[in-house]
C-alpha positions as CSV (number, residue, x, y, z in Angstrom):
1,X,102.5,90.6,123.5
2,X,101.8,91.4,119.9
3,X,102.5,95.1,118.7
4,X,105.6,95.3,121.5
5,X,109.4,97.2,120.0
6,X,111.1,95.1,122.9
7,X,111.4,91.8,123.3
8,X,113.2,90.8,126.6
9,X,114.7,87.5,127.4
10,X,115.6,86.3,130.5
11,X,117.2,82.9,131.4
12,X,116.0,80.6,134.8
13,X,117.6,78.3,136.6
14,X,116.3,78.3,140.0
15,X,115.6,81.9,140.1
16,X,112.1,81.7,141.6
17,X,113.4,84.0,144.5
18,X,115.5,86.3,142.4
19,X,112.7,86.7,140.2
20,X,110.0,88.0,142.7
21,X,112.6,90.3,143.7
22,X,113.5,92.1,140.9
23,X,110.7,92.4,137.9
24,X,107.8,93.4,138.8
25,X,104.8,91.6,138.3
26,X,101.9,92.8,135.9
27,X,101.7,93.9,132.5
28,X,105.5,95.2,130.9
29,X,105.5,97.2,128.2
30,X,108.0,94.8,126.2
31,X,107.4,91.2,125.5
32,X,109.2,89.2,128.2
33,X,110.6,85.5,127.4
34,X,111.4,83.5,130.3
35,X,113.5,80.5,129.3
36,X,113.7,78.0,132.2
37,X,116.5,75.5,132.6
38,X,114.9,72.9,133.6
39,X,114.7,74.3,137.6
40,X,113.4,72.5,140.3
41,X,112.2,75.3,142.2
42,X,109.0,77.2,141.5
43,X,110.9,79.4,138.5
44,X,108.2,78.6,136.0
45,X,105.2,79.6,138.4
46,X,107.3,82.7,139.7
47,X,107.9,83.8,136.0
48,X,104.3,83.3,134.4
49,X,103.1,85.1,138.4
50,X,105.5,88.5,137.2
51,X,103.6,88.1,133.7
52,X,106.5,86.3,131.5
53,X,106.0,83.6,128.5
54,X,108.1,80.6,129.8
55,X,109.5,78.7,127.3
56,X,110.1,75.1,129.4
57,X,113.5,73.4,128.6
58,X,113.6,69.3,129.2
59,X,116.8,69.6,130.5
60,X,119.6,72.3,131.8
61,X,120.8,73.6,128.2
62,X,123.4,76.5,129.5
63,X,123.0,80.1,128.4
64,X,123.9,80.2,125.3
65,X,121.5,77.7,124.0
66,X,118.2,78.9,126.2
67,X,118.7,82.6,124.5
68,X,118.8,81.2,121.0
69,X,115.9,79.6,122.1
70,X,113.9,82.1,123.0
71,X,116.0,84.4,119.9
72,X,114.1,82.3,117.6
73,X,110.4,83.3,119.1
74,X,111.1,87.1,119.5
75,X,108.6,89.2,118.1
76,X,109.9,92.7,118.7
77,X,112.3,94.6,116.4
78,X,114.9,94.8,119.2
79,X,115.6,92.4,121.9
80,X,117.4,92.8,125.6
81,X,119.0,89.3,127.2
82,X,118.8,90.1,131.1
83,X,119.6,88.5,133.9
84,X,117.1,87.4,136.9
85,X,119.0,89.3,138.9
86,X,118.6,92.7,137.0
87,X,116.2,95.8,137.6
88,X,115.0,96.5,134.0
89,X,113.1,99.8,133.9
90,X,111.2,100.4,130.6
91,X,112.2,104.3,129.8
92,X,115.9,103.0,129.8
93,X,114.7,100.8,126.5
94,X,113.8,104.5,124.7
95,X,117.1,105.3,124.8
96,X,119.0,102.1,124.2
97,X,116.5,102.0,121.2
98,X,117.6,105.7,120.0
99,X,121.5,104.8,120.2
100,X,120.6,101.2,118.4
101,X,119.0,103.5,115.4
102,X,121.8,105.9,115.5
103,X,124.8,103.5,115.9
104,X,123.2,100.0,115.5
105,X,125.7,96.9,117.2
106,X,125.2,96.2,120.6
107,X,124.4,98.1,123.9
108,X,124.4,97.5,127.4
109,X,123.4,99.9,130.2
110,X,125.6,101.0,133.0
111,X,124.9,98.6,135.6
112,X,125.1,99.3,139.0
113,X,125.2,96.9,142.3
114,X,123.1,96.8,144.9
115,X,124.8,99.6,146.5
116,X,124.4,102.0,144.0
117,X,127.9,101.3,142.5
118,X,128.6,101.3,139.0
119,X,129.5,97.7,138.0
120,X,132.7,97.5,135.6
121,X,130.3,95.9,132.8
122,X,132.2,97.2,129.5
123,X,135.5,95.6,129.4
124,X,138.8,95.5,126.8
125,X,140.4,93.2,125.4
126,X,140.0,89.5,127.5
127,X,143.4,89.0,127.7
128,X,144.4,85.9,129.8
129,X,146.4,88.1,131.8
130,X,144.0,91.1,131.9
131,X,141.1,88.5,133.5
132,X,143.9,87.1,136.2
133,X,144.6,91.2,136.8
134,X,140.5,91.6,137.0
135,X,141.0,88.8,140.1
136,X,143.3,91.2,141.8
137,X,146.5,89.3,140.7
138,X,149.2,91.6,141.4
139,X,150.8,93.4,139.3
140,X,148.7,92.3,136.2
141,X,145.8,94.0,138.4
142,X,147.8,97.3,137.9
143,X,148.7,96.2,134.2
144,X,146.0,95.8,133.0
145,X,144.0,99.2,135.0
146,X,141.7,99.9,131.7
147,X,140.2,96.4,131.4
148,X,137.3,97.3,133.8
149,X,135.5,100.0,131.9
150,X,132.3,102.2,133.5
151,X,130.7,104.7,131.5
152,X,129.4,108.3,133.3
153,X,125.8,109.9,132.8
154,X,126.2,111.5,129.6
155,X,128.7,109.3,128.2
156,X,129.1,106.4,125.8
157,X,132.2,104.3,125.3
158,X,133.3,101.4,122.7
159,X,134.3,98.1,124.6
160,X,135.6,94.8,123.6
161,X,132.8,92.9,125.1
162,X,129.6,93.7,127.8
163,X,128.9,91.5,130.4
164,X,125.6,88.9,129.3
165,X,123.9,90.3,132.5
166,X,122.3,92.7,129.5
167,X,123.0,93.3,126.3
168,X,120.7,94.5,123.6
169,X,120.8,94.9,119.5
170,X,118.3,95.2,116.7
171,X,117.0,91.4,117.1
172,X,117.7,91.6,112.9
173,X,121.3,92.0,113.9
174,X,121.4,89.3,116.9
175,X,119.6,86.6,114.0
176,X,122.5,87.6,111.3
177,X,125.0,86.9,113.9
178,X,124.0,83.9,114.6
179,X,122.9,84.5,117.9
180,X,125.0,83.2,121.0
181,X,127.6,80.6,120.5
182,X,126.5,76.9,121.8
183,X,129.9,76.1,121.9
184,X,129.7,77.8,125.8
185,X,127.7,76.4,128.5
186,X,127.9,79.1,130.4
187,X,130.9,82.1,131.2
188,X,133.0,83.6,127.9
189,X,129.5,83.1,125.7
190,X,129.3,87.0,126.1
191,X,133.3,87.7,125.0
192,X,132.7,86.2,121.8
193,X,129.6,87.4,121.3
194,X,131.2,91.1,121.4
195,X,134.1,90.3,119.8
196,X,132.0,88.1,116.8
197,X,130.3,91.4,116.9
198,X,133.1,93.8,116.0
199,X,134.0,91.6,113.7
200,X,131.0,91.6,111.7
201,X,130.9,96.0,111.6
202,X,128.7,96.0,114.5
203,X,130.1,97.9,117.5
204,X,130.0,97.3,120.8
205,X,129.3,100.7,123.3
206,X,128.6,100.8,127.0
207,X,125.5,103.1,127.5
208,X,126.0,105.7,130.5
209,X,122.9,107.2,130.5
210,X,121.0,103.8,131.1
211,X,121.8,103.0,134.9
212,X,119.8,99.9,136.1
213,X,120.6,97.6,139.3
214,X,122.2,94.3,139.1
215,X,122.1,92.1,142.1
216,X,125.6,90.2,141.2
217,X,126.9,88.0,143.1
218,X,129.5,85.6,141.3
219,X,129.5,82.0,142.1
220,X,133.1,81.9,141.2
221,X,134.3,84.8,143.6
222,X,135.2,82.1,146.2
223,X,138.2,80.6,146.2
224,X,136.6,76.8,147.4
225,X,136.0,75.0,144.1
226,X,132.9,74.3,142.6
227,X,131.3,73.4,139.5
228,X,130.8,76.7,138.5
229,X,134.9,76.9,138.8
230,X,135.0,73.8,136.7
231,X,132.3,75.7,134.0
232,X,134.5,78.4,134.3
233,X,137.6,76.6,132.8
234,X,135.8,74.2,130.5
235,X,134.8,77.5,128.8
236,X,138.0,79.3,129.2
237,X,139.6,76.5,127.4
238,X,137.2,76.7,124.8
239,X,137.8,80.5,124.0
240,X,141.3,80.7,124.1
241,X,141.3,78.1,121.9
242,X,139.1,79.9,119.3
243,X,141.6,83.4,120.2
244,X,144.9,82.3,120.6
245,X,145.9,86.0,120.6
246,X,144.6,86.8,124.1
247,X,146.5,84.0,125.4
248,X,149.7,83.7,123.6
249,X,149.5,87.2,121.6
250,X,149.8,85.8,118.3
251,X,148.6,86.5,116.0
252,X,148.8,90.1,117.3
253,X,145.1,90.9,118.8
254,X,145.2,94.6,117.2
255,X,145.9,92.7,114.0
256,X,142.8,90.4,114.0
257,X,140.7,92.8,115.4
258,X,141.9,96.1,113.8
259,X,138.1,97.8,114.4
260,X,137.9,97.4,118.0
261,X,141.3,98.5,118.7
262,X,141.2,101.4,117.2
263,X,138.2,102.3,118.8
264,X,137.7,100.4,122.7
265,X,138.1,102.8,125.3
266,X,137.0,105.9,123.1
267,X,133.9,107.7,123.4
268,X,130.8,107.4,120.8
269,X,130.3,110.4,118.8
270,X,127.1,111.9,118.8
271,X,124.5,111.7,116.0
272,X,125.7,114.3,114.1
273,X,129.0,113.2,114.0
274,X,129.0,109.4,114.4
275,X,130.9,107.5,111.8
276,X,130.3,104.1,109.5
277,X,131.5,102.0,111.7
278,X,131.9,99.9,108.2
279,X,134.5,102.3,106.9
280,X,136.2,101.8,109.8
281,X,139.8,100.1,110.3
């Protein structure tokens, strides 16, 4: 794995299935982490099969803590945290690579579903009311129309947050953050992480011109309760309690986070024209 510029890190938790389905065995031209949670299936075997290093966890640790885990092992100067379910085609990491040099923050590609779809990865502000709008809660649905952000072929946007399915930085960056908040076992981890993000002069972009297939299929779509409902809410109640603004609206969000309102929503400049995001706000 030695000499790689990628590192990519993927999280397992009964994903032996997933995982023959979507990476492709033999050598990658990236160094690919597998962190397993502890599965009972045949994860581990599937993983080191496609060609990963598997990094064995005692016990199911949630998301957040499995990528630190493997964040603190990376060897290449940037590092991608993807899902099982994702198609990750190399060439795409060029490019994420030449807007991380050029920008810096973090990145995510377009993702689309299995339909060919684009997948409304980049979103705005999380407010409480903007995710019950994202369920289809009508009218907050219509309310809040520019949560759900895409970005076209050609085109880069700022968002508040990308979805954890993948997100990429310079791994410097990731370390200096502090990596992914433990406080989340799994869902919100990846709003935080964005927001933590703008907050530290890093900026946050949705990449249109990196288009890679994600096999999503949300375990908290139904409307028959299950622990992943029960995850769900632990975590919600854990993030609104660390931003009180996206739940109450005080203190005003464009306040605390001055940066990324000014800029979610609006395209990335190019190269020649791209500001400090440090100067701005």
């Amino acid at each position: 794995m030695a000499g790689h510029r990628w590192s990519v890190v993927t999280v397992s938790y009964h994903s032996a299935e997933t995982l023959r389905r979507c990476w492709r065995a033999g050598p990658k031209p990236y160094e690919w982490i597998v962190v397993d949670n502890c599965s009972t299936d045949d994860s581990v075997a599937a993983a080191q099969e496609l060609g990963a290093r598997v990094i064995r966890l005692p016990e199911n640790v949630g998301f957040a803590r499995a990528n630190n885990a493997a964040l603190r092992e990376v060897t290449g100067d940037y590092v991608l945290f993807a899902n099982p379910d994702l198609e990750v085609r190399p060439d795409g990491l060029d490019v994420l690579r030449r807007h991380l040099d050029t920008h810096g923050g973090l990145v995510a590609p377009q993702l689309l579903a299995s339909d060919g779809v684009p997948q409304p990865n980049g979103r705005g502000f999380p407010y409480a009311t903007a995710k019950l709008g994202n369920r289809k809660v009508w009218p907050l649905s219509r309310l809040h129309a520019g949560y759900r952000m895409v970005a076209e072929p050609g085109e880069a946007r700022y968002v508040a947050w990308v979805m954890g399915a993948a997100v990429a930085g310079r791994t410097a960056d990731l370390v200096r953050l502090g990596g992914w908040n433990e406080r989340f076992f799994l869902y919100y981890e990846d709003h935080e992480l964005g927001l933590r993000a703008w907050r530290n002069d890093l900026p946050v972009v949705l990449l249109g011109d990196v288009r890679w297939t994600h096999h999503w299929a949300r375990a908290t779509n139904s409307l028959r309760w299950s622990r992943a409902h029960s995850l769900e809410l632990r975590s919600a109640r854990t993030f609104f309690g660390m931003f009180p603004e996206f739940l109450f609206g005080l203190p005003p969000a464009v306040r605390r986070h001055r940066q990324a309102a000014r800029l979610i929503g609006s395209p990335v400049p190019r190269p020649s024209a791209a500001p400090d995001p440090t100067t701005v706000g």
